[in-house]
C-alpha positions as CSV (number, residue, x, y, z in Angstrom):
1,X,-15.4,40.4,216.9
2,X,-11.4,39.9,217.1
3,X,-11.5,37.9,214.3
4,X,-13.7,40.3,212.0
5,X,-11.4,43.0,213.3
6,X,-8.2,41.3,212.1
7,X,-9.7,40.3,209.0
8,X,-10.7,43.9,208.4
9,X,-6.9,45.1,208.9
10,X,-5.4,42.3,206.8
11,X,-8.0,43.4,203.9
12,X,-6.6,46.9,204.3
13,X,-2.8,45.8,204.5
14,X,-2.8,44.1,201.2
15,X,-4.5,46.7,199.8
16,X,-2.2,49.4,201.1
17,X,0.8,46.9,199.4
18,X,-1.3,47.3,196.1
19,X,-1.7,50.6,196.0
20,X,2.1,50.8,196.5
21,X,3.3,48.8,194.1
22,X,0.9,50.6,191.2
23,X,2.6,53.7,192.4
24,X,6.1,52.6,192.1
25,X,5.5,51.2,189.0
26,X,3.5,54.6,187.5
27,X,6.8,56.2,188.7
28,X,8.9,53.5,187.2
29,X,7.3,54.1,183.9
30,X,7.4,57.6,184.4
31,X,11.3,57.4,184.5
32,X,11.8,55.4,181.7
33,X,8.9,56.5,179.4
34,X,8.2,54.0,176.2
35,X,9.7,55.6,172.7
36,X,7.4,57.2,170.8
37,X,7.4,55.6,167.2
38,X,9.9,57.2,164.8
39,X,8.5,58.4,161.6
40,X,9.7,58.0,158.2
41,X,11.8,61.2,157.1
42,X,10.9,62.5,153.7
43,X,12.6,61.2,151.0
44,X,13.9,63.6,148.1
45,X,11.3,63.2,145.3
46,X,14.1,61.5,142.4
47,X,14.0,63.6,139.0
48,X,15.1,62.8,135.6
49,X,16.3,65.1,133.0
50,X,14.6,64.7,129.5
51,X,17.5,64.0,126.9
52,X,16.8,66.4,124.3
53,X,15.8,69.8,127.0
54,X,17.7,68.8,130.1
55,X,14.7,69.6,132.5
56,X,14.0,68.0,135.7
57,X,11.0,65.2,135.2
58,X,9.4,63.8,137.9
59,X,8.9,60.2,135.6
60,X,11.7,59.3,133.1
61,X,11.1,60.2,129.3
62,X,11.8,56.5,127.6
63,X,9.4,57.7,124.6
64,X,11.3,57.1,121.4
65,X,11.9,61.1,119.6
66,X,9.8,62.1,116.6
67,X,10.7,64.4,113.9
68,X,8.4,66.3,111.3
69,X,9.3,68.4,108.6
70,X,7.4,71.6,108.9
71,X,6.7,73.7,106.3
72,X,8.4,77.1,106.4
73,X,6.5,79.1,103.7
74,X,5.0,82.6,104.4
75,X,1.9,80.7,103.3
76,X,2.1,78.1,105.9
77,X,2.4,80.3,108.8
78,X,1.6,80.5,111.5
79,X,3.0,76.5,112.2
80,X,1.4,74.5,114.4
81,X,3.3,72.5,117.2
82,X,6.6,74.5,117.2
83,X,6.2,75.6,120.9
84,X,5.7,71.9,122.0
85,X,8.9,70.8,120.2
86,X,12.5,70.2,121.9
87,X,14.8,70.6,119.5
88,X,13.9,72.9,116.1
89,X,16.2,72.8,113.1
90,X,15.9,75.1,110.5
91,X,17.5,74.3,106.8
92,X,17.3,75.3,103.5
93,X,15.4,73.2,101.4
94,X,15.0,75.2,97.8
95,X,17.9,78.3,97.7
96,X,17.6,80.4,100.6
97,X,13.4,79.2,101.5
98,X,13.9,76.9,104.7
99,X,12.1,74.5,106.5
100,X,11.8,73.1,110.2
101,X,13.0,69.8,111.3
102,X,10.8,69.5,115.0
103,X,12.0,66.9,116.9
104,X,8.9,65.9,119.4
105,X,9.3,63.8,122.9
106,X,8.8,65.3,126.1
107,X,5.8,67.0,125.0
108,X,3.7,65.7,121.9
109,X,1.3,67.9,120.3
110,X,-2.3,67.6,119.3
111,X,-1.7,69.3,116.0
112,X,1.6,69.7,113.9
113,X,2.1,71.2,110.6
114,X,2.1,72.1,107.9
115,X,3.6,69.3,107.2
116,X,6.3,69.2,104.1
117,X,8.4,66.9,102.1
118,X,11.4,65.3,103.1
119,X,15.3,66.0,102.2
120,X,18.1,63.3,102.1
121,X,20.2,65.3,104.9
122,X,16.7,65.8,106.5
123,X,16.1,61.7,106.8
124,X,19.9,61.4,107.5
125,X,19.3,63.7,110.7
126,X,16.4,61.9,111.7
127,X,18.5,58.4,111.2
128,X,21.1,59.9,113.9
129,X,18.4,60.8,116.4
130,X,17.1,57.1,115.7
131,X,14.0,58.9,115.2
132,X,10.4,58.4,114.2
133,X,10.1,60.3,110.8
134,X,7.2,61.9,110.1
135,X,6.8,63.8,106.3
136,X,4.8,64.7,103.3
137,X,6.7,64.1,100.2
138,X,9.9,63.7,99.0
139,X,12.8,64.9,96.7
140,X,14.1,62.1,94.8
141,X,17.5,61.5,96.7
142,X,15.0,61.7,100.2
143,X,13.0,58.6,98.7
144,X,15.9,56.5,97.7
145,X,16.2,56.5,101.8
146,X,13.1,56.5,102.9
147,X,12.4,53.6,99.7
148,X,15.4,51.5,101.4
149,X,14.1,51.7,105.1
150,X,16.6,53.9,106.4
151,X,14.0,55.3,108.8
152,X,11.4,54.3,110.4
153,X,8.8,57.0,109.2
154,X,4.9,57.7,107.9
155,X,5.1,60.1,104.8
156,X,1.2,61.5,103.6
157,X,1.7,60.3,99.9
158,X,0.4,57.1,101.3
159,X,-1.8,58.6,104.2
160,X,-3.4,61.3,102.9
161,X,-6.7,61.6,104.2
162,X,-6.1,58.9,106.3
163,X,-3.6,60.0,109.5
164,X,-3.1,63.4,107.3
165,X,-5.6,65.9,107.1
166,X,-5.9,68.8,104.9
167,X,-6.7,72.3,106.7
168,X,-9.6,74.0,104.7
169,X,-8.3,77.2,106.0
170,X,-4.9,76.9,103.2
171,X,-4.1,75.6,100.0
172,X,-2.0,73.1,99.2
173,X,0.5,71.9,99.7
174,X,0.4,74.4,102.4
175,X,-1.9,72.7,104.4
176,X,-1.1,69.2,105.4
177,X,-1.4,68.2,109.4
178,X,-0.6,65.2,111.2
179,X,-1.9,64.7,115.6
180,X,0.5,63.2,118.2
181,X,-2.1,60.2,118.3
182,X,-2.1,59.7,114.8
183,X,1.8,60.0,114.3
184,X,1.5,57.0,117.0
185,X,-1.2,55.2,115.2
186,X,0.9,55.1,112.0
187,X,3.7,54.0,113.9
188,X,2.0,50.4,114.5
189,X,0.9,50.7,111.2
190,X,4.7,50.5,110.1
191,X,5.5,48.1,113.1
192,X,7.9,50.6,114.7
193,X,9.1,50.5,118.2
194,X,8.2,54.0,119.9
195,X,10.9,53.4,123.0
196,X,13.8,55.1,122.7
197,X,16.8,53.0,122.2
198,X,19.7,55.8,121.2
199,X,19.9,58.2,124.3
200,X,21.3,61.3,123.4
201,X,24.7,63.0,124.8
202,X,23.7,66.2,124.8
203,X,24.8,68.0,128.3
204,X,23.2,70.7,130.3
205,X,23.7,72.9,133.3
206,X,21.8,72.5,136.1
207,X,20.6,75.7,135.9
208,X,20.9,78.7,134.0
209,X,22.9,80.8,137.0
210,X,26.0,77.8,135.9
211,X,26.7,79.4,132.7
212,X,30.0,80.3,132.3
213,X,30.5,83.9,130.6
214,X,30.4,84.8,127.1
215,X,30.1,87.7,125.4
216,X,27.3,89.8,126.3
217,X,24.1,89.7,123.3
218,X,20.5,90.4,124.0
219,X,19.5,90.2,120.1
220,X,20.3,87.4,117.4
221,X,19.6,87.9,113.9
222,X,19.8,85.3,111.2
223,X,19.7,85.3,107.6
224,X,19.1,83.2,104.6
225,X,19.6,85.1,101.6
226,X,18.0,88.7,101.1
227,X,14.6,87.6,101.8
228,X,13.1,89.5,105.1
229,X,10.6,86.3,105.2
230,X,13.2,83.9,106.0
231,X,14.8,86.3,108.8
232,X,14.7,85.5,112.0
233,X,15.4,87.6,115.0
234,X,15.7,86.1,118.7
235,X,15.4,89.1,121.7
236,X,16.6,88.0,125.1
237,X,13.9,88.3,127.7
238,X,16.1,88.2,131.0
239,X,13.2,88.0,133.2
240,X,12.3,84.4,131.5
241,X,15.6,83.7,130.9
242,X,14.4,82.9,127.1
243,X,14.2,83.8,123.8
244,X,11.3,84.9,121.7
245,X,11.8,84.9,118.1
246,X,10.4,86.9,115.2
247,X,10.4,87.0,111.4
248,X,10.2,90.1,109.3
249,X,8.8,91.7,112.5
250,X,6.0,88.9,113.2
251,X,6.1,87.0,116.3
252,X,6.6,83.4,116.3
253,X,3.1,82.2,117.7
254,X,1.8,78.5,117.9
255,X,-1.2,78.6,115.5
256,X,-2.2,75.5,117.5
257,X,-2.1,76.6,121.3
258,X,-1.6,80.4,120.9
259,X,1.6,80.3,122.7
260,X,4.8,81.9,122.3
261,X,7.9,79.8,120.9
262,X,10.2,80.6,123.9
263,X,13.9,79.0,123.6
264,X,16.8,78.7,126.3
265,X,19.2,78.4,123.7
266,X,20.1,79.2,119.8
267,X,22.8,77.3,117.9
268,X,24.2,78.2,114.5
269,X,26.0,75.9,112.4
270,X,27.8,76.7,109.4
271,X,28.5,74.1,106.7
272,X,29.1,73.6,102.8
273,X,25.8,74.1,101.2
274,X,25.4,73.2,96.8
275,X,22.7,73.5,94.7
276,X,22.1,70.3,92.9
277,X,19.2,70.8,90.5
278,X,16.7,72.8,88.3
279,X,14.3,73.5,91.2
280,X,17.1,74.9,93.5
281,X,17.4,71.8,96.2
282,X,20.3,71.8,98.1
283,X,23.4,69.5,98.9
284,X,23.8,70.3,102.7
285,X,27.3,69.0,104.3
286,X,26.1,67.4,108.2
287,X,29.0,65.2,108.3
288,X,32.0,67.1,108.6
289,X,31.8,69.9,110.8
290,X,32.8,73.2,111.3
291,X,32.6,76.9,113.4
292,X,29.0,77.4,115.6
293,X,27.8,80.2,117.4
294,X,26.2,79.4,120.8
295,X,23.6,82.2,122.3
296,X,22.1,81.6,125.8
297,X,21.5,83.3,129.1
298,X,22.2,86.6,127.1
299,X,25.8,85.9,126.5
300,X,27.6,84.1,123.1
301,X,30.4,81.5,122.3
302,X,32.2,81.1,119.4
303,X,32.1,77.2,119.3
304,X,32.4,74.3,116.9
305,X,29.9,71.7,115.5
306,X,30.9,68.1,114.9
307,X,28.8,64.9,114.1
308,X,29.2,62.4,116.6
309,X,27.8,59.0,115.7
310,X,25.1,60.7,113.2
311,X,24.0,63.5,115.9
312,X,25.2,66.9,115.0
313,X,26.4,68.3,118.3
314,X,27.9,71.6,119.7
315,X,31.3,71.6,120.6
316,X,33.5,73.4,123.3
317,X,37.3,73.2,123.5
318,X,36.9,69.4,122.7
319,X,34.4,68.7,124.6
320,X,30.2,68.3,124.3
321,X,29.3,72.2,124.7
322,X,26.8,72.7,127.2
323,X,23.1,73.8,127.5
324,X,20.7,75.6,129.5
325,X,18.0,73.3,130.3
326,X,14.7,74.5,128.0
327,X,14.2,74.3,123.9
328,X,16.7,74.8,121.0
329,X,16.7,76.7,118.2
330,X,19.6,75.0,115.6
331,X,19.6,77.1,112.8
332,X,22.3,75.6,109.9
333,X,23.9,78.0,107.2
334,X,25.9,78.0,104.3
335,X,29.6,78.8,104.5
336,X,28.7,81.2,101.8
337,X,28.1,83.9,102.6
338,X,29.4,82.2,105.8
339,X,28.2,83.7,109.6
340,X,30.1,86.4,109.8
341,X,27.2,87.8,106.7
342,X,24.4,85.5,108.1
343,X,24.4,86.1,112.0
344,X,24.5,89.3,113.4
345,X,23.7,90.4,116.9
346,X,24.1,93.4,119.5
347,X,24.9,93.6,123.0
């Protein structure tokens, strides 16, 4: 019985030592608790800014730039594509009738056109951008250039019908189109590279609230020649921040997409201009420069315009004028009447 009984209380010691020790070390872990995992902090998502707008992209634009001629007739309107473009010039290609260099690459429409014939300045801006030309036709000095591969380009006299397609809805040669995919088909057709190798240097700010003052303008009007048709007026819509833009009181409107051409800013370069022929084409001066007006965020700069390795860029005391970040509207003029006669605007 003695020795059950101390067998008994030796049972119970040890386990009175066990229950002991578990506790100590519950309070021991208690004290000196086991870090909770850290977790990874957020990074910042990293945005690139498309070379020819300046907007924040979440994936770099490498995409080599496209141009088109565009057709600028009353006929041909409304154009398709315009609202998808980065960059619009508009030139005189016969007197005071203009058409549209758009230059294509964040954004590459479905449909673009009319598409028109091609000028020699016209191929020599496209050459500066190093970029894909696209046209329909040419004046004779255009296909000395495009005849001695100074582009890379597709031109509808030889794919007509092919990556061209006439619009049943107009009359030629009013009615020309070309798609993004087929502008990209003829591409490896002609064995050109479609990744951008010329970047740009045009600058912008990071917003529009960084624009250093101007003169105050809420309305832009340019002219070429007395023809209301090739007017354009640009009202500032301060709530977007943007300009929409009319001619002879019709609203520029995407044919394609229905949507508004909307521009952050509108540039205006004056240069020599010479008629050179029966039919009224023009001799237009890009190389050596000369006075700009700069419109944006509802304000204007008197500015210069200089080419700078083949790219015709707006200049500020010396330096690369900036932009707001959004679509361009480069309009270039003659020096006569010059644009103090061609631009007007009110506050």
């Amino acid at each position: 019985m003695k020795g059950k009984l101390r067998i008994g209380l030796m049972i119970l010691a040890i386990a009175m030592l066990l229950v002991t020790a578990c506790a100590k070390k519950e309070v021991k872990e208690e004290k000196h608790p086991k870090p909770e995992k850290e977790t990874d902090t957020e990074k910042p998502a990293v945005m690139y800014k498309a070379p020819f707008t300046g907007i924040d992209m979440k994936k770099e634009v490498t995409s080599r730039p496209i141009i088109a001629t565009i057709n600028n007739h009353p006929l041909a309107r409304p154009q398709s594509g315009l609202s998808e473009a980065d960059i619009v010039y508009e030139l005189a290609a016969e007197g005071n009738v203009t058409r549209f260099l758009a230059l294509f690459q964040s954004e590459l429409p479905d449909e673009i056109g009319p598409i028109r014939s091609a000028r020699d300045y016209f191929v020599q801006i496209a050459k500066g951008l190093d970029a894909f030309y696209v046209a329909h036709g040419y004046s004779p000095d255009a296909k000395k250039l495009i005849d001695n591969n100074v582009v890379d380009n597709i031109n509808g006299m030889q794919y007509d019908g092919t990556l061209f397609q006439r619009s049943k809805e107009r009359k030629a040669p009013h009615n020309s189109y070309i798609s993004g995919d087929n502008i990209l088909k003829g591409s490896e057709k002609v064995k050109a590279t479609m990744e951008i190798e010329k970047k740009p240097t045009f600058v912008f700010f990071d917003s529009i609230e960084n624009v250093e003052q101007g003169d105050p303008v809420t309305t832009v009007t340019v002219q070429y020649g007395s023809d209301p048709n090739f007017k354009s007026t640009y009202a500032y819509e301060s709530a977007l921040g943007k300009y929409t833009r009319t001619v002879n009181g019709v609203k520029t409107v995407d044919k394609h997409n229905d949507k508004n051409v909307e521009l952050s800013n509108i540039l205006v370069f004056e240069t020599a201009h010479k008629t050179i022929d029966s039919e009224g084409r023009q001799d237009v001066d890009i190389q050596s420069g000369g006075n700009a007006y700069l419109f944006h965020a509802g304000v204007m700069k008197q500015i210069q315009w200089k080419n700078v390795d083949g790219v015709l860029m707006p200049m500020e005391n010396g330096e690369v004028a900036k932009l707001v970040p959004g679509k361009t509207w480069i309009h270039i003029v003659s020096t006569t009447p010059g644009m103090e006669t061609s631009v007007t605007h009110t506050p």
